[in-house]
Residue, then its C-alpha position, 0 to 999 in steps of 0.5 A: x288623061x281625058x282631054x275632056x275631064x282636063x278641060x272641064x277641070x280647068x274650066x272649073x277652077x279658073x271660075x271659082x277662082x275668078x269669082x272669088x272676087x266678085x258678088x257671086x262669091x257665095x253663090x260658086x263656094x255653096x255649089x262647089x261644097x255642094x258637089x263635093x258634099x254630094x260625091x265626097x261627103x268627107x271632104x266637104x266641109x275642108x273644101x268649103x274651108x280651103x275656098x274660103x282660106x283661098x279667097x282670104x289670100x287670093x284678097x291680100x295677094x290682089x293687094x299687094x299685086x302679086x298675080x303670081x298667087x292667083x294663077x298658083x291658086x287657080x292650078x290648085x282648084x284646077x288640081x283638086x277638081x281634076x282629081x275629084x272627076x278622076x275619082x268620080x267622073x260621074x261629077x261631070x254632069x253636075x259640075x258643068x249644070x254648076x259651071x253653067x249656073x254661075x257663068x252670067x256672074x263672070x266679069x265680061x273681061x277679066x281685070x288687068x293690071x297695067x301693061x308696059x312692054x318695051x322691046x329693042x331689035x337689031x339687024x334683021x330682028x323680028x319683035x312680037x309683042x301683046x298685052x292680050x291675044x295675038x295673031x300672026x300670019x307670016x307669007 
């Protein structure tokens, strides 16, 4: 597979799943219904029920904190919009004109919950721990 088309899929889904919880809610289900009703007429209306049923759960799984369901969903979207380009690449463009429109409504840093990480090292041990990005040099 394109390593481009995997990125732009990846991209995409992770963006509608995040603004699935903001007030750009209406904004990316319209432009991804759109998309959809503009290379796969057929499906455009069970899309714009799949993103509003995903929302609907992706609010109850906030709820309850289980994170695990909001990664699964952005693997969903990830899926339908990689198998979307596949079978039409000429989506590309229109999607990343999309992408682009909606990318001021993203939250500046994702929402995190809280972080407790605990560790315990013996000997010679070596413990590398992070609640976000990390980089380790070693000489």
């Amino acid at each position: 597979m394109d390593p481009e088309i995997a990125a732009l899929a990846g991209t995409a889904g992770t963006t509608v799943v995040t603004l699935m919880v903001t007030t750009a809610w209406e904004s990316a289900r319209d432009g991804m219904v759109a998309l959809w009703r503009r290379f796969q007429p057929a499906r455009a209306e069970s899309i714009g029920e799949e993103l509003e049923a995903g929302r609907a759960e992706l609010l109850l799984a906030r709820q309850a904190g289980d994170a695990e369901s909001e990664a699964e969903l952005t693997a969903e979207w990830q899926g339908r919009v990689r198998r979307l380009l596949l079978a039409r690449p000429d989506v590309a463009d229109e999607l990343r004109g999309l992408l682009d429109e909606l990318a001021p409504s993203l939250p500046d840093e994702p929402e995190t919950g809280h972080i407790h990480l605990q560790a315990r090292a013996s000997g010679s041990a070596r413990i590398y721990q992070a609640g976000r990005d990390q980089h380790i040099t070693e000489r």
